[in-house]
DRENSEBA-850854 format. One record per residue: x, y negated, z of N, C-alpha, C in turn. Coordinates in steps of 0.02 Angstrom, whole numbers, plus 50000, padded with zeros to 5 digits. Last residue first. Layout:
XYZXYZXYZ ...
***
This chain:
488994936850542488584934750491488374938150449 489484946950640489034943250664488794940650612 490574951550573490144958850592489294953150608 491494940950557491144947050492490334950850518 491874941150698491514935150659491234938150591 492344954150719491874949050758491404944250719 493674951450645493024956950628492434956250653 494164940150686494034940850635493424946950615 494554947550815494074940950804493944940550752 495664957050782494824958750795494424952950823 496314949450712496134954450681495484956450691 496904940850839496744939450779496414942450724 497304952750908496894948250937496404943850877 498324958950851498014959350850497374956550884 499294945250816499154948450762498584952150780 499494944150969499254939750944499044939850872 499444953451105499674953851020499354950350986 498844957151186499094946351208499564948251145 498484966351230497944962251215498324957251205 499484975751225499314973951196498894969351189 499874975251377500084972451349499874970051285 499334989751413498884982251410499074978851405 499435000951265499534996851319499214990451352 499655007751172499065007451176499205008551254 501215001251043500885007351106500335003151134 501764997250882501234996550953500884999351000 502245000050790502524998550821502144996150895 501275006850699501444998450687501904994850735 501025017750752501505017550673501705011650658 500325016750843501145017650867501455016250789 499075013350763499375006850800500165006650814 498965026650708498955022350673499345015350705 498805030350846499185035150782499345028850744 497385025450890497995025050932498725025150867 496445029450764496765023850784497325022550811 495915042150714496615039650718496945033650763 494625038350754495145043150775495755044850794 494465029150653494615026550715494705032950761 494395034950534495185030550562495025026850626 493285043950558493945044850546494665041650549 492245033650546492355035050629493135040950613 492555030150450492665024450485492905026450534 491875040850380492585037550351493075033450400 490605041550424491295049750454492005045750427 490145032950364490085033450445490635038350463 490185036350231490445029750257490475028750346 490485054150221490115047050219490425040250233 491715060750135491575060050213490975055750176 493165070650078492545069550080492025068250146 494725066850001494515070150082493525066950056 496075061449968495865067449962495465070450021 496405045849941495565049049933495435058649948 497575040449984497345048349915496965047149924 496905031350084497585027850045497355033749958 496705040950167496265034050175496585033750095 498005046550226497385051150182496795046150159 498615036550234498875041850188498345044250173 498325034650378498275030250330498265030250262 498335046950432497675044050429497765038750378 499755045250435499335051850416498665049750408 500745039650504500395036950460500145041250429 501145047650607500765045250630500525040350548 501055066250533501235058550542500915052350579 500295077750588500905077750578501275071850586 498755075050543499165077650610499835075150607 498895072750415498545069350444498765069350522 499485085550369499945077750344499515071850392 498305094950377499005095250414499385088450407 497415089950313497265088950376498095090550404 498025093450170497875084150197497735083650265 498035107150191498475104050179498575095650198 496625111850203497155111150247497725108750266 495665097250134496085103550138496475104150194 494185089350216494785091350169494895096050165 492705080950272492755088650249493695085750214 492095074150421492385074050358492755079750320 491035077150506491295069750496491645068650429 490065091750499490595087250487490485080950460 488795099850590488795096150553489915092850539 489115118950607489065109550658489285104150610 489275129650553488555125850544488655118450575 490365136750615490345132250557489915130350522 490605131250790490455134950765490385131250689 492485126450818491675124450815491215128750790 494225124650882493655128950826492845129750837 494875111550926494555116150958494015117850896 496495101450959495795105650893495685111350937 496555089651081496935092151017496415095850987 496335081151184496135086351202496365090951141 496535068151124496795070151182496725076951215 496065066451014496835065151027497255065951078 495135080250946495335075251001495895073951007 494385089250831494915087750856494945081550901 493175102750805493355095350840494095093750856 493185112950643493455110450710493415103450741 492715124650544492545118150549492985118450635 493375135450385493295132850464493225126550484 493855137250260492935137950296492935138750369 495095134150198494975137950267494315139650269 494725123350109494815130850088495035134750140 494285113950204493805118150158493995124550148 493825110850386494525113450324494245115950277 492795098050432492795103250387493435106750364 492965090450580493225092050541493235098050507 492395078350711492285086150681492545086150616 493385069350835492895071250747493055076950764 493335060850972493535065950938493115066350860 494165045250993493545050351012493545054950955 494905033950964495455039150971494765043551000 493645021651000494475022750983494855028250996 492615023451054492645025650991493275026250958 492235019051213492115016751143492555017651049 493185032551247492355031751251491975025751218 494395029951195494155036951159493455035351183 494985018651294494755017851204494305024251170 495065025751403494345019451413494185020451335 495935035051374495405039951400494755033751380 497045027151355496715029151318495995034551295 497275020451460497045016951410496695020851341 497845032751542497295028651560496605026551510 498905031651462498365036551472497555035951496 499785022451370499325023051424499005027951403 501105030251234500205027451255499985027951326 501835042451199501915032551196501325028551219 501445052551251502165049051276502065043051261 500095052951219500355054951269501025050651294 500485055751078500085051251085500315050351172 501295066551080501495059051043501085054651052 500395076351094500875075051147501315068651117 499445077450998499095076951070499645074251116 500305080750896499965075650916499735071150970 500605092250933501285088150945500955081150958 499305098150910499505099350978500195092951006 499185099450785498655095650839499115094750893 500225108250739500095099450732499825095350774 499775120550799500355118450833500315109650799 498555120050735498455121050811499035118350829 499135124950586498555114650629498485113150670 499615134450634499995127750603499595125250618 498405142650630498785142050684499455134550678 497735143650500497575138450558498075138550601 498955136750375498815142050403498535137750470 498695129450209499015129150286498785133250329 498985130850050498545128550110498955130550161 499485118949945499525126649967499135127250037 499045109949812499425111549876499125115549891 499355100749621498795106349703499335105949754 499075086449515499255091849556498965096049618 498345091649350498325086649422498655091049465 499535093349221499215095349267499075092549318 499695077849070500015081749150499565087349183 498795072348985499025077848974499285082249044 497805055548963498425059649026498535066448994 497455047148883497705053348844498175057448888 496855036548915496495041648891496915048048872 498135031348992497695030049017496885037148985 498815027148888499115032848927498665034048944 497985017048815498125023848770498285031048812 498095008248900497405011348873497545017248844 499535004448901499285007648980498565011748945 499334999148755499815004848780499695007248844 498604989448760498404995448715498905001848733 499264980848845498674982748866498414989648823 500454977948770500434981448829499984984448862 499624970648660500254975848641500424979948700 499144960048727498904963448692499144971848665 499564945448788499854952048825499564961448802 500794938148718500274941248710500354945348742 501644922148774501584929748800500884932748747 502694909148779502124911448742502164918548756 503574905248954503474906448860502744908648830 503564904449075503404898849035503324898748964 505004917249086504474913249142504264906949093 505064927948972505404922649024504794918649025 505034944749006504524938448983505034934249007 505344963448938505484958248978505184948948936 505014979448974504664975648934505034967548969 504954991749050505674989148991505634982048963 503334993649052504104995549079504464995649020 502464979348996502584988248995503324989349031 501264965449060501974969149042502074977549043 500434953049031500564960449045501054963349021 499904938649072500464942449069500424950049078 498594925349052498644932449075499414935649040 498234909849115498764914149075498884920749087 496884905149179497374905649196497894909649141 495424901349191495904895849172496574898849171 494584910549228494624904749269495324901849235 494494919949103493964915849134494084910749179 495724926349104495694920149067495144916349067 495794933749208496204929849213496004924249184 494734942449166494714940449239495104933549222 495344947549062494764946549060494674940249103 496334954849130496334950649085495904946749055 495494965949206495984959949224496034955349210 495154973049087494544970249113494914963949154 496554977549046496224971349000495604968949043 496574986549148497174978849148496824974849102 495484993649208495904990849170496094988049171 494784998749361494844991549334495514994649271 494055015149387494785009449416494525004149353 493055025449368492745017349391493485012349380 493665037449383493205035849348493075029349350 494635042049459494835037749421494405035649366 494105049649557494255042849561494375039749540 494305063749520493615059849502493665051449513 495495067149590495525064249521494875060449485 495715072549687495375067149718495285063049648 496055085949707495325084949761495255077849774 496855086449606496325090349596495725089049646 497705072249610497855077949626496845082949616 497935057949560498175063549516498225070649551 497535040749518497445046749559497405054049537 498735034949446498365039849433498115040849483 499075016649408499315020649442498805027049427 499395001549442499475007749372499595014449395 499114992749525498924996749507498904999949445 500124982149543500224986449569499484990849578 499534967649437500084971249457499754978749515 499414954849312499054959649352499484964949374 500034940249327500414944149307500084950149355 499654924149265499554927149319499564934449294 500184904449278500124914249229500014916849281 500094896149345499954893549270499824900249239 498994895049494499584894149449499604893449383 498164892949590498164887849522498624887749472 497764895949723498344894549706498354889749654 496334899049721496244892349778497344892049752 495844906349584495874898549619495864894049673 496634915149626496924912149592496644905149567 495834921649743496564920449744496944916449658 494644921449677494754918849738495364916549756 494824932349569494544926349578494924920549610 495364943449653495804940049597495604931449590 494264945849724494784944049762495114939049696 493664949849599493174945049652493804940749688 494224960649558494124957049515493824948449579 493694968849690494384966349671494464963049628 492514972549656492654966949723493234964949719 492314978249550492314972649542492424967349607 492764989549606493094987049577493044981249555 491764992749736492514990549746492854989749690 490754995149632490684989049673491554989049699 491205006649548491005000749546491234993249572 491005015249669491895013849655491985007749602 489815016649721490415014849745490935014249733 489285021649594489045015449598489705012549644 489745035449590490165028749562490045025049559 489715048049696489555039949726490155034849658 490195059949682489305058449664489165051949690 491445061349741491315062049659490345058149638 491285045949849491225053649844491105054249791 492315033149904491575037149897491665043549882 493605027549907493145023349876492435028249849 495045027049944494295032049940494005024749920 496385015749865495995021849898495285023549885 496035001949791496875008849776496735014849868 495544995849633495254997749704495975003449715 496374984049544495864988149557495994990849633 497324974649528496774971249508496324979149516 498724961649643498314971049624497594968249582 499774950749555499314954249606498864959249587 500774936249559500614943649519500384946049585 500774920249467500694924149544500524931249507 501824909049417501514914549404501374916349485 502034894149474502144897049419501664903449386 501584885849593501814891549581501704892149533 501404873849740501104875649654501764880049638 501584874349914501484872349837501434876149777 501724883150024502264883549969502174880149914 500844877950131501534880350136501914879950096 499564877450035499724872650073500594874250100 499254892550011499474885849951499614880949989 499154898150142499674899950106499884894950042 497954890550147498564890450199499184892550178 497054895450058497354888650080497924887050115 497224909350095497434906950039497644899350037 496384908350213497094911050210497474909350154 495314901150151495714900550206496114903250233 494514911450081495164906050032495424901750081 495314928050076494604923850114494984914850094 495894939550033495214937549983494924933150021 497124948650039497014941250047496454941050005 498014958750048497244959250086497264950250079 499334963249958498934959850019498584959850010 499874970149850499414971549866498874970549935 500784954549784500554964449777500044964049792 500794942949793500554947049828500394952649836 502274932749735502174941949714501554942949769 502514919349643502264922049709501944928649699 503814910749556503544915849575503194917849643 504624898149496504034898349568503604903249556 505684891749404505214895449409505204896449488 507154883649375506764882749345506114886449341 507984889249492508014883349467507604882149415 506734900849605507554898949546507444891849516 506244906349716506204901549678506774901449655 504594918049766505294919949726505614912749715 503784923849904503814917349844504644916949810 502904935449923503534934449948503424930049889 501834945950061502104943049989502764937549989 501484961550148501954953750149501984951550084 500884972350292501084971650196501304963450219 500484975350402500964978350376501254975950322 499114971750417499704972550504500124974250454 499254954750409499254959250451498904966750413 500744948350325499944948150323499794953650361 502114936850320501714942750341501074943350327 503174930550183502544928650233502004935250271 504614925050131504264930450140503664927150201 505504916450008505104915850055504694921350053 506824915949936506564920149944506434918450018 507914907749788507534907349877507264912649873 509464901649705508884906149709508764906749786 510134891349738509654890049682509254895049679 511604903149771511464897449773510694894849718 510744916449840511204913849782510984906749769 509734919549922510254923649902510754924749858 509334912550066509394909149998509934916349985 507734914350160508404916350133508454913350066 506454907250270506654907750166507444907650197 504884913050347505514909350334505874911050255 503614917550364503524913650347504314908850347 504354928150491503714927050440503664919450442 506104933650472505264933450510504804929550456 506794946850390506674938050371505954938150424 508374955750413507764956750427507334946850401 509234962750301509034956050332508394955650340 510614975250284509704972550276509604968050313 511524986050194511534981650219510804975250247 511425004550180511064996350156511324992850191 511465014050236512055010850206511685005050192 510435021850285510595025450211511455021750178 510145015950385510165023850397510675027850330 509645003350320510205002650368510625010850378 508335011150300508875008750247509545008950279 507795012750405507975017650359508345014750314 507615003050485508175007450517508255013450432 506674996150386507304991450417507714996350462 505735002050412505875002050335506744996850357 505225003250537505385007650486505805006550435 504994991550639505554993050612505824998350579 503924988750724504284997350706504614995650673 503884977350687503794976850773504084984750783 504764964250574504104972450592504464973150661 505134956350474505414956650525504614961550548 505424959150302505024956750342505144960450408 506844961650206506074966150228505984958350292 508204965450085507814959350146507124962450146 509784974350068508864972350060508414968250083 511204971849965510644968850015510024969650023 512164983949906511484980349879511144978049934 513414989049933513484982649921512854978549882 512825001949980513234997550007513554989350020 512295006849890512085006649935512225000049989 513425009749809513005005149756512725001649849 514195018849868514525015149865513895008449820 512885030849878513415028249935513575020849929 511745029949736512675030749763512805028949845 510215033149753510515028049744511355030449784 509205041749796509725044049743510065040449718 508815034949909509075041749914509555043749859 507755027349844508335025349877508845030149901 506935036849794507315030149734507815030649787 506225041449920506645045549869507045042749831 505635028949982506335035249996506565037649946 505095016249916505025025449900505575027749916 503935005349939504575005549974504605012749966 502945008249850503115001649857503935001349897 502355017549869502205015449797502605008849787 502165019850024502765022549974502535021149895 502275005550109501805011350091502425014450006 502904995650195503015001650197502675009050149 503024980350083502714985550130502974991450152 503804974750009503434971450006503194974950091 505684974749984505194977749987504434974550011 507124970349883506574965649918506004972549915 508764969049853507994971549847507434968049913 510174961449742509644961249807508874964549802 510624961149621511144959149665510724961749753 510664973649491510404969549520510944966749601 510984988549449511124980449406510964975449449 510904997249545511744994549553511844988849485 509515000949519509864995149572510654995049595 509625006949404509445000549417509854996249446 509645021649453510555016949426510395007249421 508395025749460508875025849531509295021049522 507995018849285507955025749342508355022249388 506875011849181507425015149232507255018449302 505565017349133506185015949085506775015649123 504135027949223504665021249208505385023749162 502775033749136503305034349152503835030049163 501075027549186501715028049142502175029949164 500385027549311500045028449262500465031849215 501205037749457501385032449405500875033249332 500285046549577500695045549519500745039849459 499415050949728499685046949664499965048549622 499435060249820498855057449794499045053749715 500405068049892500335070449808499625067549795 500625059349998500505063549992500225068549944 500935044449922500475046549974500195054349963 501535049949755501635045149815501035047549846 502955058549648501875055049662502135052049739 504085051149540503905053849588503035052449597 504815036749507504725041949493504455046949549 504995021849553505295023249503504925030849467 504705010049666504455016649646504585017249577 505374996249705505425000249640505305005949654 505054979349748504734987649761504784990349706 506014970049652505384969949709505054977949712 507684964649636507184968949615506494968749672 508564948349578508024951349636507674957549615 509824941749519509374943849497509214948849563 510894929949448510554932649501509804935649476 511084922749322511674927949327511554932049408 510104914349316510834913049298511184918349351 508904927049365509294920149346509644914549346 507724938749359508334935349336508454929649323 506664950349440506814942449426507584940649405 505954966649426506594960249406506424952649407 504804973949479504814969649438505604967849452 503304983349523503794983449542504264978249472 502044990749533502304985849574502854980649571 502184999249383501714997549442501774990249482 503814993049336503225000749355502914996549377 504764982649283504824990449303504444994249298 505014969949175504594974949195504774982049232 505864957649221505974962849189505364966849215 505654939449185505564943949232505584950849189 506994925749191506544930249154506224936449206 507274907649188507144915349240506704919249183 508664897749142508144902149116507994907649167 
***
């Protein structure tokens, strides 16, 4: 018998005969920079994972792989809980654990650990960061895509062709960043039904038998980005989704546990996310602002992290077609506007010069600071731009963004065969 235990959001139990797998347990806490927060409150806590035999992280993004959970996990639990992650070129999430006591197996892409006799675990990369993972026990064929980017059914093919027919597949069913401006919900619309679209797509080129809507339960929950939660997809609109193309809809509440193949209503769970869902109470949360001279010293470490790991060269050619070229940047509750360059760092503008993209001081500092800072602020929505200031904002970032993937802005890079692949692909988009 496999049963699956409900955690949160993402995040889930597999059990069986007496093995049992946790998958990304954000437990508590907001995520991406006080953008998030758990729709619901989860039923366990930190102590979980000294029930379980093995963790499994999907991604690096913290809704999914959460320092903090793992932090308040014992020494001695630490110790004797295996994690397996996907073999990464940064190796984040694979020195931090290891950092903490974990024991961790790295799995390249597209190979299968057995972590008890009869139980498998196939992991498959998807570029550049995230991974799904095919669960198998002696009687069930779980495939978790969280929150991969898979909507083209030739990747999908490929992926059903590898692993055969699957049981349940569980996957994101709303939009999980910006997605426009308080005065743009036609835009948050359309990216929600584009995800409904993906769902589609992905569940009929698989075919499984249930399909288990996943890793969006979530709030956008801070004061400069809460309008976002006007448009998100319900789990019943999901559900909806599911049972139009043939498929068995599963919804589950934290605590809530299914064995794989049984009769499910998923009715009783859906009225319960609806209910949290109208009746948030919490304060959204704030942040404190940042002093300019702090943004000057951010900019600046920036300017010099980029520097150390990066052709220079390479990166003077990328900043004139658009890679790592400077933005103008609104600080709101500062009322100062500035160009920043990745190579030349922030320079104060007069504050009539049009902006690329307006935040707080606070999101512009976290933006500086990390190299996944751009991705983070993409990720909250806490930031106001057009669709042109959005773009030409992560390509700002870019370089930033690439070292975070383990990839210096080298000429080596061109023969990265992940990215080579990426931007042919965009090629071929951009041309039809």
């Amino acid at each position: 018998m496999t049963v699956i235990e409900w955690v949160n959001h993402a995040s889930f139990i597999v059990r069986s005969n007496g093995t049992s797998l946790l998958c990304d347990p954000w437990l508590f806490g907001p995520a991406f920079n006080d953008g998030w927060e758990l729709l619901v409150p989860s039923e366990h806590g930190p102590e979980v994972i000294a029930d379980v035999d093995a963790l499994w992280f999907s991604h690096v993004h913290p809704d999914h792989f959460a320092p903090r959970v793992l932090k308040a996990v014992s020494k001695e639990v630490r110790r004797s809980t295996p994690v397996y992650f996907q073999k990464t070129m940064d190796q984040q999430v694979a020195k931090f654990c290891r950092g903490l006591g974990f024991p961790v197996t790295e799995v390249p892409d597209g190979n299968t650990v057995e972590i008890a006799p009869g139980f498998r675990l196939t992991i498959g990369r998807v570029p550049f960061y995230d991974s799904w993972a095919l669960i198998e026990t002696p009687d069930a064929r779980i495939l978790n895509l969280n929150d991969c980017v898979l909507n083209r059914p030739r990747d999908l093919k490929r992926i059903a062709e590898k692993i055969g027919a699957v049981d349940v597949v569980l996957t994101q069913f709303s939009y999980a960043n910006w997605a426009g401006g308080p005065e743009e919900p036609q835009v948050r619309r359309e990216a929600a039904d584009e995800k409904l679209e993906w769902m589609r797509t992905q569940l009929g080129a698989l075919k499984p038998k249930a399909c288990i809507p996943c890793a969006s339960f979530i709030v956008f929950a801070h004061e400069e980005n809460n309008y976002l939660n006007d448009c998100a997809n319900s789990v019943e609109r999901a559900v909806d989704l599911v049972r139009q193309v043939g498929v068995k809809p599963v919804v589950l509440y934290p605590g809530e546990i299914w064995e794989v193949g049984t009769h499910h209503d998923p009715q009783p769970a859906i009225d319960r996310y609806a209910k949290a869902a109208a009746n948030r109470s919490r304060p959204w949360l704030k942040s404190n602002p940042v002093a300019w001279d702090e943004l000057e010293h951010l900019a600046k470490g920036c300017v010099k992290r980029l520097a150390k790991r990066n052709n220079r060269a390479l990166l003077r050619v990328a900043a004139k077609v658009g890679i790592g070229a400077p933005l103008v940047v609104k600080v709101t509750d500062l009322g100062r506007v500035a160009r920043f360059s990745p190579i030349h760092g922030l320079t104060e503008v007069d504050a009539s010069t049009p902006a690329d993209i307006e935040l707080s001081s606070q999101s512009f500092a976290y933006t500086l600071k990390f190299d996944w800072g751009a991705d983070t602020l993409s990720v909250s929505g806490r930031f106001r731009a057009t669709p042109i200031g959005y773009r030409k904002m992560l390509r700002t970032f870019g370089p930033s963004l690439l070292n975070n993937n383990g990839r210096p802005l080298a000429f080596r890079l061109l023969a990265d065969p992940w990215l080579v692949r990426r931007a042919f692909d965009r090629m071929i988009l951009r041309a039809s």
